[in-house]
C-alpha positions as CSV (number, residue, x, y, z in Angstrom):
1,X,-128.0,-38.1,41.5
2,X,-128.1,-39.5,38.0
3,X,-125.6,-37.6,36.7
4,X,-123.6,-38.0,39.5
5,X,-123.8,-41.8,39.4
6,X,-122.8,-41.8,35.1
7,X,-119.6,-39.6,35.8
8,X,-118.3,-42.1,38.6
9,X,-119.3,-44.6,35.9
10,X,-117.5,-42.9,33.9
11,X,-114.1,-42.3,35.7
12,X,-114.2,-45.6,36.9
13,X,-114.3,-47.1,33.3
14,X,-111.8,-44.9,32.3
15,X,-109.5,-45.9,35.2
16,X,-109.7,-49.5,34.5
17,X,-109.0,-48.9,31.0
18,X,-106.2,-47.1,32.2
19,X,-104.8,-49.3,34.6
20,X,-105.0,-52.5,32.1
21,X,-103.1,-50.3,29.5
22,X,-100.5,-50.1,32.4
23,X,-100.8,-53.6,33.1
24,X,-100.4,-54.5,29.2
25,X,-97.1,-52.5,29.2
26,X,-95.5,-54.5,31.2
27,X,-96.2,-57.4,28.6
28,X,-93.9,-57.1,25.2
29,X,-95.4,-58.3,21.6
30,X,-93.4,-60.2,19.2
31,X,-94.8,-61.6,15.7
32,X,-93.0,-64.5,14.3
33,X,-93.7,-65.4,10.2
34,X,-92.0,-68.2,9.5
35,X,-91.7,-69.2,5.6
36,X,-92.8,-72.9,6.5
37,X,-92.3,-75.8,8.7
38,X,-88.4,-77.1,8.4
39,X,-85.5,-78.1,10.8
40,X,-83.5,-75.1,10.1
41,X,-86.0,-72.6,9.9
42,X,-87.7,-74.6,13.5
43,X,-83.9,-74.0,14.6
44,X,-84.0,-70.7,14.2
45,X,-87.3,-69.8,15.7
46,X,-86.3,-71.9,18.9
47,X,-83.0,-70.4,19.2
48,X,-84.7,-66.8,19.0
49,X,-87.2,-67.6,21.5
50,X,-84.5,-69.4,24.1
51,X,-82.7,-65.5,23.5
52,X,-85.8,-63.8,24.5
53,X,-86.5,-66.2,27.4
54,X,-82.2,-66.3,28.5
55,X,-83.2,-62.0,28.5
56,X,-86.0,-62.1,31.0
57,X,-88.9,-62.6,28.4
58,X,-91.1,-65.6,28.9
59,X,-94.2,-66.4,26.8
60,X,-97.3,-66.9,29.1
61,X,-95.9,-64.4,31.7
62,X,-94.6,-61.0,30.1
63,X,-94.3,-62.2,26.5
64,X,-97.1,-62.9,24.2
65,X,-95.7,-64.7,20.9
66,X,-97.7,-64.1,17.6
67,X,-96.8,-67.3,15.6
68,X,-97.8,-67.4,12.1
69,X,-96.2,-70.1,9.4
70,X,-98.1,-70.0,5.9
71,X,-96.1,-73.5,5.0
72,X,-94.9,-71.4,1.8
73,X,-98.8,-70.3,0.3
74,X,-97.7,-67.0,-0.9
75,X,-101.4,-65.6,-0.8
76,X,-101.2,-66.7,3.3
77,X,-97.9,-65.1,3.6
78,X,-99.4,-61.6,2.8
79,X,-102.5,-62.5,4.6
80,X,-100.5,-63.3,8.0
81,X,-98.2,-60.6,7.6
82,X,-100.9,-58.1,7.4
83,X,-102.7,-59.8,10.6
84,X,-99.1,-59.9,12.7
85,X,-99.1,-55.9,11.7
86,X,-102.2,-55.1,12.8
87,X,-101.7,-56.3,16.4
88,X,-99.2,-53.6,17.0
89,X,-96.3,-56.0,17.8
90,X,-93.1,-54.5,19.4
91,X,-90.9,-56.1,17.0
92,X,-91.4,-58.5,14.9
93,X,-89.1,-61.7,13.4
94,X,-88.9,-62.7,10.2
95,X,-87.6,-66.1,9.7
96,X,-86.7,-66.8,5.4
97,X,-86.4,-64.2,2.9
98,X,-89.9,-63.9,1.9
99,X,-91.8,-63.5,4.9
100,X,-89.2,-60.3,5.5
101,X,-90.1,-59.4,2.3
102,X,-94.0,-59.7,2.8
103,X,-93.5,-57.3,6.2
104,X,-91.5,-54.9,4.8
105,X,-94.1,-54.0,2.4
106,X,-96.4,-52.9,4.4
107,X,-94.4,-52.0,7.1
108,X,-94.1,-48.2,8.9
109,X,-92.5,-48.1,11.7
110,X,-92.4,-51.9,13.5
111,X,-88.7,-53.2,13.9
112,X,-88.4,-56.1,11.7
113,X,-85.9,-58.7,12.6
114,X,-85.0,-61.3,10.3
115,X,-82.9,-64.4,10.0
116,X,-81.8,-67.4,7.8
117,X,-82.1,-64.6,5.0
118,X,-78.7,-65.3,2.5
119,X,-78.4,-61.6,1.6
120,X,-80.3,-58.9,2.6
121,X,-78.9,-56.5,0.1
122,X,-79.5,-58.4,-2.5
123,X,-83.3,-59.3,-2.1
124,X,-84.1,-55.9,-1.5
125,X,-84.6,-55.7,2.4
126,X,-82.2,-53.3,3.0
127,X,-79.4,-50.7,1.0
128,X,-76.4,-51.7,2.9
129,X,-75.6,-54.2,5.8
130,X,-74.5,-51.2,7.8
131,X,-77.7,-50.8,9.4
132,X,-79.7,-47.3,10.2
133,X,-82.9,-48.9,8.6
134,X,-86.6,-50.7,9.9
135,X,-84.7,-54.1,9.0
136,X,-81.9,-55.9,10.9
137,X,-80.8,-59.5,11.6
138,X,-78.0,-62.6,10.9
139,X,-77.5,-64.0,7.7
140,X,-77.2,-67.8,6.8
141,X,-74.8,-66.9,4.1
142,X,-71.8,-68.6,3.2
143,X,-68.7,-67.8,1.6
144,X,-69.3,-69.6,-1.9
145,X,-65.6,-69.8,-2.2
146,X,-65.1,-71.5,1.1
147,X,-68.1,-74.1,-0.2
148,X,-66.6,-74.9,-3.3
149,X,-63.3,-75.1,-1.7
150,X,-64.6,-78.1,0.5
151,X,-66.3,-79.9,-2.2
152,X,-63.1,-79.8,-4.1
153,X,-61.1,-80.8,-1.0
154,X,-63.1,-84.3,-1.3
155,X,-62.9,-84.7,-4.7
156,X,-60.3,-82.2,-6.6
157,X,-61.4,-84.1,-9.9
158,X,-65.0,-82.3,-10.2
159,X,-65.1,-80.8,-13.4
160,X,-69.1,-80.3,-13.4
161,X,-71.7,-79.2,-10.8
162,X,-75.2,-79.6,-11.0
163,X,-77.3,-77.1,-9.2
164,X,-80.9,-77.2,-8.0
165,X,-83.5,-75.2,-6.7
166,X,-86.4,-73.8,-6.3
167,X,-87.7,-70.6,-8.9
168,X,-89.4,-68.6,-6.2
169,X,-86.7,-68.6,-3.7
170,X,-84.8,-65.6,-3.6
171,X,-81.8,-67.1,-1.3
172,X,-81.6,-70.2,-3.6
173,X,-80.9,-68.1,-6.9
174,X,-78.6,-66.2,-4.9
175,X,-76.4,-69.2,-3.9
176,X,-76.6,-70.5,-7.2
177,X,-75.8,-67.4,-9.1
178,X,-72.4,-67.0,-7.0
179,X,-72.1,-70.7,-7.2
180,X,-72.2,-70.9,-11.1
181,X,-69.8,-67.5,-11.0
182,X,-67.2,-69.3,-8.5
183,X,-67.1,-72.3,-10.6
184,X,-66.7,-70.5,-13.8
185,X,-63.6,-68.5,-12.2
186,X,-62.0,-71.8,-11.5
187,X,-62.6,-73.5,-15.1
188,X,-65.2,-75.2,-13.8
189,X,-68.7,-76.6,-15.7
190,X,-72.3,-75.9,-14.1
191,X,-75.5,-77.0,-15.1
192,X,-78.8,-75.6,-13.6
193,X,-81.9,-76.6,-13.4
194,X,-85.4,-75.0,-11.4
195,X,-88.5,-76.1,-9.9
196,X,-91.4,-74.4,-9.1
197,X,-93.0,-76.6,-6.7
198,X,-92.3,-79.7,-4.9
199,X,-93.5,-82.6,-7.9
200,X,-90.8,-81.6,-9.9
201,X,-88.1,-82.5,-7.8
202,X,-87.6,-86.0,-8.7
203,X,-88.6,-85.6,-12.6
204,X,-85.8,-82.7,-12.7
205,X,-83.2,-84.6,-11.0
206,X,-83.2,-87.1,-12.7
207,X,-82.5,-84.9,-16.2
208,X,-79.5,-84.4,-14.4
209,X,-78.7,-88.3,-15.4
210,X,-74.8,-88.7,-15.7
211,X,-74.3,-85.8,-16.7
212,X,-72.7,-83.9,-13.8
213,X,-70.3,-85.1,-11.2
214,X,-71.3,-83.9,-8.2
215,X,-75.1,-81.7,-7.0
216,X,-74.9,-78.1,-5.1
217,X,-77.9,-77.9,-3.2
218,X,-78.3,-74.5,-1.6
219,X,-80.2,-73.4,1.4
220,X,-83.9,-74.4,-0.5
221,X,-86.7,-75.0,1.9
222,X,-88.8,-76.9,-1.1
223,X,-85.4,-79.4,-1.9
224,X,-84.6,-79.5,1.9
225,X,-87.8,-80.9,2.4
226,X,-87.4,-83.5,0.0
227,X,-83.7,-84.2,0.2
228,X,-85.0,-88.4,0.0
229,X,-85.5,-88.0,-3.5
230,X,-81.8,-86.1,-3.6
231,X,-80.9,-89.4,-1.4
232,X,-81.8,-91.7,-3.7
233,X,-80.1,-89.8,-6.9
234,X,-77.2,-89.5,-5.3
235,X,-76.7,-93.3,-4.5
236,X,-78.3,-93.9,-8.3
237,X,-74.9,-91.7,-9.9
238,X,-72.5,-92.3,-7.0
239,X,-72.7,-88.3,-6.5
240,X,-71.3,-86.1,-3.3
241,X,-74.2,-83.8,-2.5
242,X,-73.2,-79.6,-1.1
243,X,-75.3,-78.3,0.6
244,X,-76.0,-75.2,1.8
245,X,-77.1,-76.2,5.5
246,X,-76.6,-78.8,7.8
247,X,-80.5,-80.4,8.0
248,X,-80.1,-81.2,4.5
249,X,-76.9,-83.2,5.2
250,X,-77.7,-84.6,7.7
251,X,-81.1,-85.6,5.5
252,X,-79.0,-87.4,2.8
253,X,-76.3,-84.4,1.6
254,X,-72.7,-85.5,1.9
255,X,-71.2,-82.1,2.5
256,X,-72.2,-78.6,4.0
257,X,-70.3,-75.7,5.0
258,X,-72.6,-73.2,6.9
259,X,-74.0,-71.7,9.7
260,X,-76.0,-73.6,13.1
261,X,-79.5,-71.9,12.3
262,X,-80.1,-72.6,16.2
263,X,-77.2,-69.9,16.6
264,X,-78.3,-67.6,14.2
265,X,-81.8,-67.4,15.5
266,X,-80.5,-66.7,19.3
267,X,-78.5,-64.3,18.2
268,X,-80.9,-62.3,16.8
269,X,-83.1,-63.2,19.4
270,X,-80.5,-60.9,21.3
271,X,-80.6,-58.2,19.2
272,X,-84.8,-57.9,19.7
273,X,-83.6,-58.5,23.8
274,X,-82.0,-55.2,23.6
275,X,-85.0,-53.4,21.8
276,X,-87.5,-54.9,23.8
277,X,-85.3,-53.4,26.9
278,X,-85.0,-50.3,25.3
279,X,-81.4,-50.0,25.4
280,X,-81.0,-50.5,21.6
281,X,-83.3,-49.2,18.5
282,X,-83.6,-51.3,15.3
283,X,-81.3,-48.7,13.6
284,X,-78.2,-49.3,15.7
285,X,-77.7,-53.0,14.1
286,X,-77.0,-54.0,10.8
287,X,-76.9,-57.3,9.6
288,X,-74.7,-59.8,11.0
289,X,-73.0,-63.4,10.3
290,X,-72.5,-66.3,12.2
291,X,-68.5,-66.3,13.3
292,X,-67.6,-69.9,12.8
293,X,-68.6,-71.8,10.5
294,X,-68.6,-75.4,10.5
295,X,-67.6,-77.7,8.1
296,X,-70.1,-81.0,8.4
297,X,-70.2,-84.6,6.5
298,X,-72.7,-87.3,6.6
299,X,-70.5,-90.6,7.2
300,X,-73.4,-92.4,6.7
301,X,-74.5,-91.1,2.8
302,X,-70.5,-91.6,2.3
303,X,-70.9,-95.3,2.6
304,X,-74.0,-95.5,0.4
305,X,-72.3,-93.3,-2.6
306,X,-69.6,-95.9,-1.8
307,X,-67.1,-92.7,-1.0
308,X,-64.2,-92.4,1.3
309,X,-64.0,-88.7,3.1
310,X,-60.8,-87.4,3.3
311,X,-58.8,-87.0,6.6
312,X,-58.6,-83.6,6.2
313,X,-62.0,-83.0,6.4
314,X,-62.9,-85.9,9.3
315,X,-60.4,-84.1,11.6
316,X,-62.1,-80.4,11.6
317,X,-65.5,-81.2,10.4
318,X,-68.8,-82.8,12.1
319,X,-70.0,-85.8,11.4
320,X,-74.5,-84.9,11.1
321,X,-75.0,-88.7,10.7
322,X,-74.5,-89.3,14.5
């Protein structure tokens, strides 16, 4: 009778464990590393999880969403990539160039997703955009031709460009590598300078002093965060301020040409739709742009730099300060 009592024991453990893996089944995993906390990276991560939820996948009823944002600690970034593995997620989005880079490298077989990543060649994430690989997504890039073309449309007198950005950044250096090689094809001057952390910002902008006639600054989560201080040297020279994303326009930049990261982020919140449905495997996408880009303008740092935007650029573009 004892025996008979610890094999129904038995079966009936091993049918509840079998029937809550069933149950579990039914609810998909998705890791999220964000790089750090910042309006276009939060853009993206919203517009990804609208995607999922516009797909049939809700968090709290059969989506559980892994969240993990190191606020740009490199030692966390490894850390929480390694913990978002080891939960068996059944994709996973990376939102930055780093945190891809962090999952990659000790990634087997998880689909990794990954947005407002400039080029993906480039920083090593995949060979070509063609696709066939673990990693897939949207890129924030930019034609740097098409920037420089807009800066020039507001002011075709630039002769030099002053260009900052953070060391550690893979995307920045990018932008400002094809930035200073643009310029150069058109006669034009650069002068760049690096940070490695945040208190530099002010100190190195200000070496800058008149020496430059207008600032690129590219899609940099560390400047973005402290575009004020770009704010205030830009109204100190009188300088127009690129950027290479909207937030930071619309936090003091004069001029941006780019992609909405809200856009970006749902549609490759699509792309991990049609995994999670099983109609699609991670190999079957490459990496994609955004279609349209938008040309924007901050009305309101035009008035303090005491600058007049030109027509052509009011009609087709955005205005971020309203």
């Amino acid at each position: 009778m004892k025996k008979l009592f610890v094999t129904l024991l038995v079966m009936l453990l091993v049918t509840g464990c079998s029937s809550q893996s069933a149950k579990n089944d039914n609810v998909k995993t998705v890791g999220i590393l964000q790089l750090m906390t910042h309006d276009a990276l939060d853009l993206s991560r919203e517009g990804f999880i609208d995607a999922l939820k516009d797909g049939g996948y809700v968090e709290g009823d059969n989506l559980v969403i892994d969240y993990q944002n190191p606020e740009s600690d490199q030692g966390n970034l490894a850390t929480m990539a390694e913990s978002i593995m080891a939960n068996d997620p059944d994709v996973v989005l990376a939102i930055a160039t780093t945190p891809a880079q962090a999952l990659q490298n000790i990634n087997v077989d998880t689909p990794i997703l990954a947005t407002a990543v400039t080029d993906f060649v480039e920083s090593g994430l995949v060979a070509s955009n063609d696709g066939g690989e673990l990693i897939a997504g949207v890129s924030d890039g930019c034609p740097m031709d098409a920037q420089l073309d807009l800066l020039l449309e507001f002011d075709p007198n630039i002769q030099t460009i002053g260009i900052i950005y953070t060391s550690s950044e893979p995307n920045s250096k990018i932008q400002a590598d094809q930035l200073v090689e643009e310029a150069a094809s058109r006669g034009l001057e650069t002068i760049v300078k690096t940070v490695s952390d945040k208190t530099m910002i002010d100190d190195t902008l200000q070496s800058f002093g008149d020496d430059i006639d207008a600032l690129y600054v590219p899609t940099d989560n560390n400047i973005a965060s402290a575009m004020a201080s770009v704010d205030i040297f830009a109204q100190e020279h009188s300088l127009p301020v690129l950027c290479g994303e909207s937030n930071s326009c619309a936090n003091g930049g004069l001029l941006s040409l780019g992609a909405d990261y809200y856009e970006i982020g749902y549609q490759t919140g699509e792309m991990a739709v049609a995994i999670l449905n099983g109609e699609s495997t991670i190999q079957d996408f490459g990496v994609e742009t955004q279609d349209d880009l938008t040309a924007f303008y901050n009305s309101s740092t035009a008035e303090k730099i005491g600058a007049t935007i030109p027509d052509s650029i009011l009609e087709r573009g955005e205005d971020v300060a309203k």
